[in-house]
Each structure stands twice: as C-alpha cells, then as structure tokens.
C-alpha positions as CSV (number, residue, x, y, z in Angstrom):
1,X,140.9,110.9,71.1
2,X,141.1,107.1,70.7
3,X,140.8,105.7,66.9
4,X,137.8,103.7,66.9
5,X,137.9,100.9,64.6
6,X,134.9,98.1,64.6
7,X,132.4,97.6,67.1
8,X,133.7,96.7,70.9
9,X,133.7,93.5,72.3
10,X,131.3,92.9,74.7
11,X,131.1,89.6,76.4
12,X,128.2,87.1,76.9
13,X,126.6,86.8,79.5
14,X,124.6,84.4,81.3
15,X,120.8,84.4,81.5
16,X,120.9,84.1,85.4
17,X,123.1,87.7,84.8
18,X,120.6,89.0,82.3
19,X,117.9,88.3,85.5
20,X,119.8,90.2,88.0
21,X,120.1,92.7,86.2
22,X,116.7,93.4,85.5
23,X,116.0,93.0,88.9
24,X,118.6,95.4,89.8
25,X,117.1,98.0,87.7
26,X,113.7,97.0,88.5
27,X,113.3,96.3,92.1
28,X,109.5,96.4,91.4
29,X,109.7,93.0,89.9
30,X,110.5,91.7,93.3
31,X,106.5,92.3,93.9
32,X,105.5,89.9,91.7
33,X,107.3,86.3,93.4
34,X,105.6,88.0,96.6
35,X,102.5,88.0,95.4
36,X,102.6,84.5,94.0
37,X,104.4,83.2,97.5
38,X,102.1,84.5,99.6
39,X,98.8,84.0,98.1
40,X,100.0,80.4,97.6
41,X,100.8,80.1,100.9
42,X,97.2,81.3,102.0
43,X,95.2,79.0,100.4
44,X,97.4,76.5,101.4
45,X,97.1,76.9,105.1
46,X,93.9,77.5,104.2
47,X,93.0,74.1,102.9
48,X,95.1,72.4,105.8
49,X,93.4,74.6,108.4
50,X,89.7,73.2,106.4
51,X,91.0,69.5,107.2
52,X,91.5,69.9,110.5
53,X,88.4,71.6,110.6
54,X,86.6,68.1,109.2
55,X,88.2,66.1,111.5
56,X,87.1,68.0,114.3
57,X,83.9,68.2,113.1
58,X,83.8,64.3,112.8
59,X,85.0,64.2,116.3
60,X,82.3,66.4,117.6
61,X,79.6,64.1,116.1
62,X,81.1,60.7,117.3
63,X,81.4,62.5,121.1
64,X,77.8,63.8,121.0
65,X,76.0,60.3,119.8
66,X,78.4,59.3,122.8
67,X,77.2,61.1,125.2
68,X,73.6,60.7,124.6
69,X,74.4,57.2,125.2
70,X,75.8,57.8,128.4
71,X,73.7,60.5,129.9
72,X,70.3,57.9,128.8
73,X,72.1,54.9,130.8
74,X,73.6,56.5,133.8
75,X,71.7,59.1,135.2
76,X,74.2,59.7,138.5
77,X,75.7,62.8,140.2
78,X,78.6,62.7,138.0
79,X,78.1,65.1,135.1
80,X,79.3,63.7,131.5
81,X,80.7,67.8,130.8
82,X,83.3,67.5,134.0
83,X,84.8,63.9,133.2
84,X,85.1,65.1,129.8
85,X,86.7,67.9,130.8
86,X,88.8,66.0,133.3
87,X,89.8,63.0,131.5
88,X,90.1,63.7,128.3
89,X,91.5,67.4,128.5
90,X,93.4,66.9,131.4
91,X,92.0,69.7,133.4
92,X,92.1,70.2,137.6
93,X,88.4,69.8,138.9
94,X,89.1,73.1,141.2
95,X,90.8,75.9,138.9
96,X,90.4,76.1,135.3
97,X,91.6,78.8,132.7
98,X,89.4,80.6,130.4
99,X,91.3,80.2,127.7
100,X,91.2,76.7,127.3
101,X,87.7,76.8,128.4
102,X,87.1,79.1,125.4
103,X,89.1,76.2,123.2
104,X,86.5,73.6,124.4
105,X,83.9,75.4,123.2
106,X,85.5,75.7,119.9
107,X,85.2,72.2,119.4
108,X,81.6,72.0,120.3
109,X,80.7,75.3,118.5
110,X,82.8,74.4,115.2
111,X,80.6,77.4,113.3
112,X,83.2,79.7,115.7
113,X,86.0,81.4,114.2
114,X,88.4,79.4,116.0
115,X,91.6,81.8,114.5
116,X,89.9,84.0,117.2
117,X,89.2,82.4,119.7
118,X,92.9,80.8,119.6
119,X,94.3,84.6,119.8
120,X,91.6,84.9,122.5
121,X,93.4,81.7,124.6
122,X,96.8,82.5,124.2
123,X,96.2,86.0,126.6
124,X,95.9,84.9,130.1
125,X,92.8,86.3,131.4
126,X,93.3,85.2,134.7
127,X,92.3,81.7,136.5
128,X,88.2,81.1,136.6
129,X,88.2,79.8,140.2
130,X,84.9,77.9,140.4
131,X,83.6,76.2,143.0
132,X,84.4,72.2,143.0
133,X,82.4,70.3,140.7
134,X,81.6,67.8,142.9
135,X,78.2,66.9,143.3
136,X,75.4,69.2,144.8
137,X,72.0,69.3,144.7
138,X,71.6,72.1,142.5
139,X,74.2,71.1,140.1
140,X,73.1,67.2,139.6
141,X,69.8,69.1,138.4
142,X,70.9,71.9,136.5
143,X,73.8,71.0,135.5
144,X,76.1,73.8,136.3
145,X,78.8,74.7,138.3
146,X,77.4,76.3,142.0
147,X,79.2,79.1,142.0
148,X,78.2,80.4,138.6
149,X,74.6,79.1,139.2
150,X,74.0,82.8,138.8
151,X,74.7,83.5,135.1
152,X,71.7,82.0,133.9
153,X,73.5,80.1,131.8
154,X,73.1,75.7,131.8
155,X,74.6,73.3,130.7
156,X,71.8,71.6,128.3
157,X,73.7,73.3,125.6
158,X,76.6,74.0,123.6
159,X,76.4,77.7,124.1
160,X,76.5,77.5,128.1
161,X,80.3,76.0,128.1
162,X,81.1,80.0,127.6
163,X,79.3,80.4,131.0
164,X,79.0,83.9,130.3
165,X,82.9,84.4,129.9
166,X,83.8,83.7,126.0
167,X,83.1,86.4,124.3
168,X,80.2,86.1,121.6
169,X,80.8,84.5,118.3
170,X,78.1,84.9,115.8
171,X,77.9,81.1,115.0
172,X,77.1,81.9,111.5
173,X,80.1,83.1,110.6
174,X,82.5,81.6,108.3
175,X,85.2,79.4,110.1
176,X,87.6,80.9,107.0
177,X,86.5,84.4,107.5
178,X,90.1,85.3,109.1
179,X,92.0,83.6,106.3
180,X,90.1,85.2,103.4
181,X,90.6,88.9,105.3
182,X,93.8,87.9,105.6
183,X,94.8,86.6,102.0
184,X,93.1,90.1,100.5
185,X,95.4,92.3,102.9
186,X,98.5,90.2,101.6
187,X,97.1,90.7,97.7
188,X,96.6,94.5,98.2
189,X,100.0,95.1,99.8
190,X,101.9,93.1,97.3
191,X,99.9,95.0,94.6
192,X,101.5,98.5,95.9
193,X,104.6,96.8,96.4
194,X,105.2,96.0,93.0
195,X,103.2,99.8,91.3
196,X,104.9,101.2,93.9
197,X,108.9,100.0,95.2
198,X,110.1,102.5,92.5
199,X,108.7,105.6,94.6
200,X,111.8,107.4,95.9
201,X,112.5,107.3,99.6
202,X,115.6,108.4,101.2
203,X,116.8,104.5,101.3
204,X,115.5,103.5,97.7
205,X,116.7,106.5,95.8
206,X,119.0,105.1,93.2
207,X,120.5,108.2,92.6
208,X,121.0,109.7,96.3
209,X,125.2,109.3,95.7
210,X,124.9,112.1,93.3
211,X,123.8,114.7,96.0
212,X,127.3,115.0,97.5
213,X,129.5,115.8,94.0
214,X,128.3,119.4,94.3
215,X,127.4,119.9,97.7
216,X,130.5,121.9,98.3
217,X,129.2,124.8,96.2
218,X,127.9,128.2,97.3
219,X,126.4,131.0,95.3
220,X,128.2,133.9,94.0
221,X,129.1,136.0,97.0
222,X,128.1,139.6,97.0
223,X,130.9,140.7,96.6
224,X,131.0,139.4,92.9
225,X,128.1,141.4,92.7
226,X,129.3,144.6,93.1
227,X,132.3,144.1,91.2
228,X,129.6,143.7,88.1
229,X,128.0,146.7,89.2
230,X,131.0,148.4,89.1
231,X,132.0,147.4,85.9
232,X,128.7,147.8,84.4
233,X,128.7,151.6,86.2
234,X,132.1,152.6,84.0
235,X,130.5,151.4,80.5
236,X,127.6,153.3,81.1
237,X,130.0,156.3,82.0
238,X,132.2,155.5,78.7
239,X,128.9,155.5,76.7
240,X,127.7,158.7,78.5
241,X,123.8,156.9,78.9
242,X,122.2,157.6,82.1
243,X,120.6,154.2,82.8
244,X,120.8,150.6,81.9
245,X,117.2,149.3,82.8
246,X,116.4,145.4,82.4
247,X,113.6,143.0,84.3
248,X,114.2,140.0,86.6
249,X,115.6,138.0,84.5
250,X,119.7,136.7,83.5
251,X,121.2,140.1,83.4
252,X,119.6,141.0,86.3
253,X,120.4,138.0,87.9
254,X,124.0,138.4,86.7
255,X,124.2,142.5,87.8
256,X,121.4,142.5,91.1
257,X,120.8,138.3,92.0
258,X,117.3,138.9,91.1
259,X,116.4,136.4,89.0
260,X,112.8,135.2,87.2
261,X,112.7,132.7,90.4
262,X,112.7,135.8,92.8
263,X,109.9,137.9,90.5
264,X,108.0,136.5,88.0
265,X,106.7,138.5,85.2
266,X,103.5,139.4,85.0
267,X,101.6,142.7,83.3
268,X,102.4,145.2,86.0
269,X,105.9,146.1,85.5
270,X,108.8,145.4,88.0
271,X,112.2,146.8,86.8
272,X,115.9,147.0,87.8
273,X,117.8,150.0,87.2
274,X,121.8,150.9,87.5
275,X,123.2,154.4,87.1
276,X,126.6,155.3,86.1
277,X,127.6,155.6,89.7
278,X,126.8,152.3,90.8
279,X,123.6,152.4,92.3
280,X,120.7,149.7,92.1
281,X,117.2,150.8,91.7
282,X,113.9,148.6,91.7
283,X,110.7,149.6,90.6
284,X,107.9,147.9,92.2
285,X,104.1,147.9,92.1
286,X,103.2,149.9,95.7
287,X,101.0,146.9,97.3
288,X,104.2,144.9,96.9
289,X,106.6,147.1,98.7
290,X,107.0,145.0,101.2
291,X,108.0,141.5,99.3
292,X,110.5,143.7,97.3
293,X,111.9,145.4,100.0
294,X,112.7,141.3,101.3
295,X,114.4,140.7,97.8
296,X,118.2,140.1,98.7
297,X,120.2,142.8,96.5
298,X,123.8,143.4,96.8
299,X,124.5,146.9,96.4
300,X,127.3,149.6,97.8
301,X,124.6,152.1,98.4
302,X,121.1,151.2,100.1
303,X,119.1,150.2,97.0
304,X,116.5,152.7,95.9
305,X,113.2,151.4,95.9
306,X,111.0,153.9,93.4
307,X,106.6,152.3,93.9
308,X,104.1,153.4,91.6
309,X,100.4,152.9,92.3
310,X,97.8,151.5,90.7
311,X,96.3,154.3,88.9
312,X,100.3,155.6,87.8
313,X,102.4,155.3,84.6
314,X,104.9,152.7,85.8
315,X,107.3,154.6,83.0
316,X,106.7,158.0,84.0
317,X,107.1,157.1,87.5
318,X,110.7,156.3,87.0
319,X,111.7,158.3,85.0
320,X,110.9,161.1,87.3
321,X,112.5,159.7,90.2
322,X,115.6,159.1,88.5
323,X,115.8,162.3,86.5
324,X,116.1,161.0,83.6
325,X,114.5,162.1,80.0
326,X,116.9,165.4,80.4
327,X,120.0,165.8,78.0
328,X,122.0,166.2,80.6
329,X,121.8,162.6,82.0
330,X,122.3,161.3,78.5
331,X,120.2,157.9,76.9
332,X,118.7,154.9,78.6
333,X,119.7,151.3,77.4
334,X,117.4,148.0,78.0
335,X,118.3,144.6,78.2
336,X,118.3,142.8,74.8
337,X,115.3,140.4,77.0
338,X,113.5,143.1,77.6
339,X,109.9,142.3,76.6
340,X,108.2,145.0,73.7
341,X,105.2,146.6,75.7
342,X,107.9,147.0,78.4
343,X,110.6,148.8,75.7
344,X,107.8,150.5,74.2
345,X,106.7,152.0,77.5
346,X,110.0,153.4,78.2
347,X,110.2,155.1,74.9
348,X,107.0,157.4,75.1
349,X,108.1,157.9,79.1
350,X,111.2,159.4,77.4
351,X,109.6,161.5,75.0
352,X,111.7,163.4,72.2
353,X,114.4,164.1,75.0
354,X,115.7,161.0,76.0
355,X,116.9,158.3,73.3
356,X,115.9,154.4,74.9
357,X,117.9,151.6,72.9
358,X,119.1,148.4,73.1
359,X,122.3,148.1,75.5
360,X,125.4,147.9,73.5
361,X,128.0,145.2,73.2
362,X,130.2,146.2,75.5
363,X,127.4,146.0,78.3
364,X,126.7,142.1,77.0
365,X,130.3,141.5,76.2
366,X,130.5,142.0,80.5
367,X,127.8,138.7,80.9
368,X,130.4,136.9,78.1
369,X,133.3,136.4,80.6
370,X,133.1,134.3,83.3
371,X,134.6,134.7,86.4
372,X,136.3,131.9,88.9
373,X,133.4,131.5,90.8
374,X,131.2,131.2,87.5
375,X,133.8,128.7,86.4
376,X,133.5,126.4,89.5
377,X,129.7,126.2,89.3
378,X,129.5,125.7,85.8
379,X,132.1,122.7,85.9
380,X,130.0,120.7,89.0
381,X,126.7,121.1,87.0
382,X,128.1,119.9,83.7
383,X,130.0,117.3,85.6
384,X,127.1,116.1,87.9
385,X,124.5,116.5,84.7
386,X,127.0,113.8,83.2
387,X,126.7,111.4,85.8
388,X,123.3,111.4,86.1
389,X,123.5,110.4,82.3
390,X,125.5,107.4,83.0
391,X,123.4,106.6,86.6
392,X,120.3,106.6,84.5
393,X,121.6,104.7,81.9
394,X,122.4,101.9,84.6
395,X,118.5,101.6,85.2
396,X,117.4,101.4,81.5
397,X,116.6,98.2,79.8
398,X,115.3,97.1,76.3
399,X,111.6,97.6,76.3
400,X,111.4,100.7,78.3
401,X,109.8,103.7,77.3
402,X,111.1,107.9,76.4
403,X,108.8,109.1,79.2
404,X,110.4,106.7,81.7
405,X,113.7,107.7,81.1
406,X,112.8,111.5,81.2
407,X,111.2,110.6,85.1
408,X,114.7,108.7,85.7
409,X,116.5,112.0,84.7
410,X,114.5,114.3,86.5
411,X,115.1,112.1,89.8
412,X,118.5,111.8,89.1
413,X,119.3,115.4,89.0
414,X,117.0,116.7,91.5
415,X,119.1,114.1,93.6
416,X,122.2,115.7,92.3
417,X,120.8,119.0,93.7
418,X,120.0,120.4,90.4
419,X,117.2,123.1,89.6
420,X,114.8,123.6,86.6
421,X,115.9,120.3,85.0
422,X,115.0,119.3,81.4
423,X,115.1,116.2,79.7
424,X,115.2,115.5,76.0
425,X,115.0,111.3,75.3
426,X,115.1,110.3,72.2
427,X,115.1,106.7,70.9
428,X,116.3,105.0,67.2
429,X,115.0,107.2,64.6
430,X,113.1,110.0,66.7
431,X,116.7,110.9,67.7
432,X,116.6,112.4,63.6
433,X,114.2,115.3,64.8
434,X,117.4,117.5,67.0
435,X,114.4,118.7,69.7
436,X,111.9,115.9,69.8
437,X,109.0,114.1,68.1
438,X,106.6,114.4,70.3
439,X,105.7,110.9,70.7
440,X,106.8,108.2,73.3
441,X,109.0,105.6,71.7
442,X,109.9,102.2,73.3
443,X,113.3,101.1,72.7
444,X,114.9,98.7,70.9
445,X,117.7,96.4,70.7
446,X,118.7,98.0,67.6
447,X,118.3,101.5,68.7
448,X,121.2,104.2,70.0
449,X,119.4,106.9,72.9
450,X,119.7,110.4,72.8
451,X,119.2,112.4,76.4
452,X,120.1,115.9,76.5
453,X,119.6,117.2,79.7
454,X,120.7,120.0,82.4
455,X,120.0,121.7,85.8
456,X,120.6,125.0,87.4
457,X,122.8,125.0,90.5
458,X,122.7,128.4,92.3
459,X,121.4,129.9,88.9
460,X,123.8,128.4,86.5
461,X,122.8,125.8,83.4
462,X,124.2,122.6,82.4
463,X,123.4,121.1,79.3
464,X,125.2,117.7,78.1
465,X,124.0,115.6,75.0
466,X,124.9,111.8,74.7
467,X,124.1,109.5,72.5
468,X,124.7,106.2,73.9
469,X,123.5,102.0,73.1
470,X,122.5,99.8,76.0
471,X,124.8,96.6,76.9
472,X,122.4,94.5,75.4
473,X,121.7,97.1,72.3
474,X,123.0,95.4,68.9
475,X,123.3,98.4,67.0
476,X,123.7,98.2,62.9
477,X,127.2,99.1,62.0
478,X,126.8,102.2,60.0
479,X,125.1,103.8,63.0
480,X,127.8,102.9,64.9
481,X,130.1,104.5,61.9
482,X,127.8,107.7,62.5
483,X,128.7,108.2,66.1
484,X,132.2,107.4,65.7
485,X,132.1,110.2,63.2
486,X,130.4,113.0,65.4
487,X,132.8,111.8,67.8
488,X,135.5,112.6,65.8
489,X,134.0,115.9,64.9
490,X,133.3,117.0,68.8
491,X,137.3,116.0,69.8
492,X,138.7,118.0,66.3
493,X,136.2,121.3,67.1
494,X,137.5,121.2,71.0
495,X,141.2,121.4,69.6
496,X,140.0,124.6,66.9
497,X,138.5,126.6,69.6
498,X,141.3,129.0,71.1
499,X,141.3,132.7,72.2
500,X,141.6,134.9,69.1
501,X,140.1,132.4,66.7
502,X,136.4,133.5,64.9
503,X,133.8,131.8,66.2
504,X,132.8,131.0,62.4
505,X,136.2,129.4,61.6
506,X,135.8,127.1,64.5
507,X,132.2,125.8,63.1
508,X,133.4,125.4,59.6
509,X,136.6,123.8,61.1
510,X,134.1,121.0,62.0
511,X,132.0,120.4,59.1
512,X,135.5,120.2,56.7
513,X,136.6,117.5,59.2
514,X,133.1,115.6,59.2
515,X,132.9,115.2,55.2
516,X,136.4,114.5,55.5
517,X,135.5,111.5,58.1
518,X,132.8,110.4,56.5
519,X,132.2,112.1,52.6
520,X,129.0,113.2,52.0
521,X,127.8,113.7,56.0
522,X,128.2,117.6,56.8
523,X,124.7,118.0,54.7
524,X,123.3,116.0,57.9
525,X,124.9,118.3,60.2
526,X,121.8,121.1,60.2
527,X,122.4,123.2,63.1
528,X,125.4,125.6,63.9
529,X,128.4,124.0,66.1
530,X,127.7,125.4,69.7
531,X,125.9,128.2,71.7
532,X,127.5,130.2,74.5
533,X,126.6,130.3,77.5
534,X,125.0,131.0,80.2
535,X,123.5,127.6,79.6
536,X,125.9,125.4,79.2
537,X,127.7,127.2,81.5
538,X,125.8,130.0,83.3
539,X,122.6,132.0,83.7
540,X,120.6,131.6,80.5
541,X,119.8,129.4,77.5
542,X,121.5,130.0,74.1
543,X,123.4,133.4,73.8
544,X,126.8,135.1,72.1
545,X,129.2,134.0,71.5
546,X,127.8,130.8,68.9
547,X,129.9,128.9,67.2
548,X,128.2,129.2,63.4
549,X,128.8,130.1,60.1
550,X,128.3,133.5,58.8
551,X,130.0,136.0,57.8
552,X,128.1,138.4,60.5
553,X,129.9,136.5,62.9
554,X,133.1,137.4,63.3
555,X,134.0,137.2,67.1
556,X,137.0,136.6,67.9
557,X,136.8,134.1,71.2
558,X,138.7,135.5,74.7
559,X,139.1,134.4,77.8
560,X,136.5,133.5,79.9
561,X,134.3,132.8,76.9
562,X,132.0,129.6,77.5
563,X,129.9,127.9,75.3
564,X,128.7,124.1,73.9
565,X,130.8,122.2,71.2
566,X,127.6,120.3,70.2
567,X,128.0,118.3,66.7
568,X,125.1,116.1,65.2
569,X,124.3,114.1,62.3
570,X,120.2,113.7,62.0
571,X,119.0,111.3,59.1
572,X,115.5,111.4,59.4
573,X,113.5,108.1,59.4
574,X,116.6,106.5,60.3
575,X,119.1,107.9,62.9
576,X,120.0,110.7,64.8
577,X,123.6,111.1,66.6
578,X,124.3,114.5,68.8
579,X,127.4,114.1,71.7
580,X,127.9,118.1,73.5
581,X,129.7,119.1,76.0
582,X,130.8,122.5,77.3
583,X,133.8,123.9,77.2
584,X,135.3,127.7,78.3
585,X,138.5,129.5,77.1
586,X,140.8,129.6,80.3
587,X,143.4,132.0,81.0
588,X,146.4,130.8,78.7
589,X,143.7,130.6,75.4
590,X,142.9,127.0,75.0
591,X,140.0,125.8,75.5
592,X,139.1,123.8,79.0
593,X,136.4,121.0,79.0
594,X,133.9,121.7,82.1
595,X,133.4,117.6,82.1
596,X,137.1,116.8,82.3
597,X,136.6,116.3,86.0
598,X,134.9,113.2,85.0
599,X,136.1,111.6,82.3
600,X,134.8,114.3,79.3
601,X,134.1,113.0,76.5
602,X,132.1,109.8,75.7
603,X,134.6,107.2,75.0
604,X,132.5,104.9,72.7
605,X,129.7,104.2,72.3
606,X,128.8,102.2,74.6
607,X,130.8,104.1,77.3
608,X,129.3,107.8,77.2
C-alpha cells in the first residue's frame, strides 16, 4: 500500500482542454452549434433567396410596361412571347424543353414557388416538339402555338405560358413556403439530436469495450451440480434427516440451478426437495406441469416431479409422495430463506411424527466454499463491476446529477454483460447516510462520489464501493485525510484475514488500526467490516461468514471462504468515505483479492 502524503499534483489545464472534455463526455452538446449553424444558415439563404426575388419582380414589371408598348405600336405577325423567348432566353424556335419553359413562367408568375418549380426543371421531362412558331393565321390571332391550339389555353395571359404542361401552382402561395418547411425540419432534428445523441446505439455506446472482459465465461456445468447434490446427500445421511426442502431461490440455485429468475414466488407454493440419496424433487402447482417440466435441473436420477391441484394441501401432498412424516425417514430441514407461511405449512403437514427445522450449519457451511468455477466468475464480475466504476467516472463532470450517474452505471454494466445491476451514488455529504438519502444531489467541485454497485453474471453478485473526486474536484484536505485513512484501513484488514483467523478478530483488527490512523475515527466506522458472500462473490446478498464484532461470532475463516473487506467513515452533514472490495481465502490461507486482475485497490483518490 503506498504512503499517501498531501494531496496529488494534478496539472492545469487549458480551457480549450476543459471544452473537449466536456464534449467528450457530452456528445449531446454537439446539438446545440447545429442548431445555431443551421438555422442561421436558413434565414440567410432565405433573405438572399427574397433579394433575388425583388429583383426579378422589378424585372417582370419593367418587361411588362415594355411589352404593352410594343404590342400597341406594332401589331405584325411576329408575336412579342416568341422573340422574347428567342432572343433574350436563347431558345430554338422549333424544339423547346419544358423545363425551362416551366422557368419562364416563374418569372412571370413570381407568386410560384419557384424552389419547386426549379426541382421541377432540373428532371428532363422530355423535348415539347411544337410546331414552328412562324406565323399562321390562327396563331397571329390567338396567339398560340398551332400545334397546341388544342389545349384551350392563349397566350393573353400569364397563366397560358404553362400551355397545359407546368403543373399547377396555387399563385397564392408563399414564394418562402419551402424555406420555412425547411428551416422547422432542421430545428426539430437538431432538437432530438441534442435530447437525444446520448441514446445508446451499438456505435455510441460508451461503454460497449466492457462487453468482451467477461465474455469468455460459462455457467457452472452440471456437473458441479451434482457434485453439490452429492455432498449435500451425505450431510443429510450424517444428520439421519430425510429431506432438505428449500424454494427457488440461492440454495436452490446453488443445489438444482433453479433460481428466483426461473420461478418466481408467489402464494401457491413451488418447492425443491433432495433426499439423502441424491435425488431432486419439485413440487409444482398441476396447471404448471408443463413449464416445470421445461425447468433445466441437473440431477443423476430423472427428477421427480410431485403436482398438487388446486383444491390439495400443497404440504400434505409432498409429504405423502416422499414418505416422509414417519420415524423411520427421520426429520426434514428448510432453507434458512425459507418464507414463514411456507415453514409453517410443512410443520402441521408433519404432524407430531416428523420434526421440520432449520437446516444446520454444516448444510450452509457447503454454500460457504467456493469452488474454481465459482472463483472464476466471481473474479470477472468484481473485475468488470470495477471498470465500469472508472468508465463511468470518465463521463462525469461537475454539475451533473446522482440519478445521471446511476443511468451511466446501469449502461455500463448491462454493456459489461451484467445482470440485476444496482447502483448506489452518492455525492458530498449524502455519502454520510452508508445506503442513501433519498434525494438527487448535484455535485460539486468540493465533493468526493460514492457508487457502490454490482451485477450478476451467470447468477453470481459483484459488489465494489469507491469513493472517488473528479479531475477537476478540489476537495478540502481533511476529507482527503479521511479517505486516505479508510484506505489504510481496507489494505491493513486484507493482510488480517487468513484461514484460521475469527472473523471477529479480523473486524476489530481494523478499527484498532483506524483510531490508530486517525485518533478518534473508529466511532465513525458504524457498520461491521465485510459480509460473505454470495454477493460479493456468489449467489446471494449478505450471508456467513461476516466479518464483525461479537463474541457470537467466532468462525474461524477456511478455504474457499469469500466475502467483502468494506471499511467506512460516515460524518453526517459532512462526509461520507466507504472503498470495498472482495476478496476469498485461496488454497495456501491467504487471502486473494477478486479485483487484482485489474489493478485492486483504489490507488488515491483520484485514481480508484
């Protein structure tokens, strides 16, 4: 464990970095320079396009007065329309396109969209091959091309240059109509763009990298399985009781791989029994035969599935088909999680000659020692549960908020492939209150976070705790004398804990060490040192061994034990430090950190 002496050095940086990093960690705020670009940009080709507009419309009046003059002076064969569009637009008497006839009436119909009609001239519709507009008699008096005499259409207005080919344009539309569509589509999308860029996708996941750290893993094979049974079987035999009975739940997940996710509970009873030789039986409401029969149970034997209708005694049921509540096949044990109506309902099943109790130690002592495939599992979901710690802590800034931190964390280890993840973020002074205030905090340059968090990976728990300050964090030195402290406190309990030593002695190991440390502190150290596990390290929450004071607690730690080494300090109003980690007793008696893989633990604390 490193000495730490006074705060690290951290070096300045730039404002240009301080900007970069917040749009690193907030690729939303790229929205906002889109929204200002392109609206901008609207209006502005908006006003230029409104210019243009005026000029044209200027041009139109100045080439109607014209023509008036001309058509009242010179009254020949020679229509005013064709030179115009001859002369000044360049076009061949015989073939024209309709396209750029469309275009000409733009300019004499300026009330037409002309965005439009533009996307209307730049498809080629095909050549308008029209007869020559050289003089006939029927065009010197109407006006209009011979061969499209037939449209109805003349020429004594602005409408007729469509000669029934434009499409319609209702004149009194907006010449702007386009661009003002078009600005409100560009202010919409850039509106989701910046509520919305933090959405995960498979490309803007932050966390997707984690997903491969434990990918290698597979659940315990069944042949694991059996060896519990077969294990459990001879205690039950030693103890001469004729059933251990529990309900989905961590022993039978541990004994059968049925867990809570498999059955939930509910009021109508679904049990797992073992007998002394090894065999598996489930009890099962009968209208559900079927989706227990799909349940997948590793067993030597074909599992015995016992149904009870709905008019039966669940109880009675079972204990009929297993014989039991005779002498002869001796008591019945429950698991310790084993809800009371359930318990209860056993007992009167049993009557006066069958004695139902809670299972004994050595049936729990069998959960208490993990095997190498436990061991593997538990050390990538402690690992992995770490580095989404230090991958959220990448994204956090000063100013953002508990509840978006705890959405970070659940991405972040769903991403890691994690299961039934929880989040505990705590910021400055909530972090006093070990599980939560119950408000949402926004944090502060001055404040330390607090996340304690964990997953289940193929029915194993993590839990980690760090406490942690932001780069940018200026954190008051006797907090940062606090966490150097529990620090301290985490590395000296690690080095206690060893097969054969009380549990006890290793938890008052660490509050001698803390006072020594820091006089005065082990009164703020208010909970006991660690928890076993099957949650740091396996299939349930807290449970044996702990790592408290007590004189009741006298167990001696062995191999294959697991459990947290979790110190805190929590002054309330004003700080709260807790750094955990997990840890299992390995075959030669020390103690093995299941974060080692990646650095264990938190360095300072700005490097957790």
């Amino acid at each position: 464990m490193a000495v730490f002496g006074s705060r690290p050095f951290r070096a300045h940086t730039s404002r240009a970095d301080g900007i970069g990093r917040i749009l690193k960690r907030h690729p939303s705020y790229f929205g906002l320079p889109f929204v200002l670009v392109m609206v901008g940009g609207s209006f502005a080709l908006s006003t230029f396009t409104q210019t243009r507009y005026d000029l044209h419309e200027k041009k139109v009046t100045q080439m109607s007065k014209e023509e008036e003059l001309h058509m009242s002076k010179n009254r020949r064969h020679v229509d005013i329309r064709e030179e115009y569009f001859v002369r000044v637009l360049g076009f061949k008497r015989k073939t024209m396109k309709i396209g750029n006839l469309c275009e000409y009436h733009a300019l004499l119909v300026p009330e037409t969209n002309k965005l439009w009609l533009r996307l209307v001239s730049r498809f080629s519709l095909g050549r308008l091959v029209t007869e020559s507009f050289s003089s006939t008699a029927a065009s010197r008096h109407t006006g209009q091309p011979t061969g499209l005499r037939n449209e109805g259409v003349g020429f004594g207005d602005r409408e007729s240059l469509r000669w029934g080919i434009c499409p319609k344009v209702a004149t009194t539309s907006s010449p702007f109509l386009a661009y003002r569509i078009g600005i409100l589509v560009l202010v919409v999308l850039s509106y989701l763009s910046v509520f919305h860029s933090n959405e995960p996708t498979n490309d803007s996941n932050p966390f997707k990298h984690l997903a491969s750290h434990c990918a290698h893993t597979s659940p315990i094979p069944s042949s694991t399985f059996l060896e519990r049974q077969s294990s459990l079987a001879r205690v039950l035999k030693e103890q001469q009781v004729g059933a251990y009975i529990a309900e989905p739940g961590p022993s039978a997940t541990y004994f059968t791989n049925i867990s809570l996710g498999d059955w939930k509970l509910s009021e109508r009873v679904f049990l797992i029994a073992v007998t002394p030789g090894a065999r598996v039986h489930v009890l099962a409401p009968k209208f559900e035969q079927d989706r227990a029969r799909l349940l997948s149970v590793p067993s030597r034997e074909d599992v015995g599935f016992i149904l009870w209708a709905e008019e039966e005694n669940p109880y009675d049921v079972l204990f009929r088909a297993l014989r039991l509540g005779r002498k002869e096949i001796g008591d019945v044990v429950v698991d310790e999680g084993m809800r009371l109506f359930v318990a209860e309902g056993l007992k009167r099943a049993g009557g006066d000659g069958t004695r139902v109790g809670m299972a004994p130690p050595s049936v729990r002592a069998l959960r208490e020692q993990k095997g190498p495939e436990e061991i593997a599992l538990m050390q990538c979901a402690n690992e992995v549960t770490l580095m989404a710690i230090r991958a959220v802590r990448e994204r956090m800034y000063i100013g953002i908020r508990e509840s978006q931190v705890k959405e970070l964390m659940a991405l972040a280890l769903s991403s890691a492939g994690l299961k039934n993840a929880f989040a505990l973020v705590q910021f400055g002074e909530n972090a006093a209150l070990p599980h939560g205030s119950g408000n949402d905090r926004t944090l502060l340059a001055q404040d330390m976070v607090l996340i304690d968090t964990g997953g289940s990976l193929h029915n194993y728990e993590s839990d980690v705790t760090r406490t942690f300050a932001l780069p940018d964090s200026v954190v008051p030195d006797d907090h940062i004398r606090i966490w150097e402290t529990v620090s301290k406190v985490q590395a000296y309990a690690f080095s206690v804990a060893r097969r054969g030593v009380e549990a006890r002695r290793v938890d008052e190991a660490a509050r001698v060490h803390m006072d020594n440390e820091q006089p005065g502190m082990a009164k703020y150290f208010s909970h006991r040192l660690g928890h076993g596990e099957q949650t740091c390290i396996g299939l349930e929450g807290h449970e044996a061994p702990y790592l408290r004071r007590g004189s009741d607690n006298a167990h001696k730690l062995e191999a294959g034990n697991a459990m947290s080494d979790e110190p805190g300090i929590y002054i309330l109003g004003k700080v709260g430090v807790r750094l955990e980690d997990c840890f299992y007793i390995g075959r030669d008696g020390n103690a093995v950190l299941l974060t080692d893989g990646v650095g264990g633990f938190a360095r300072n604390l700005w490097d957790p």
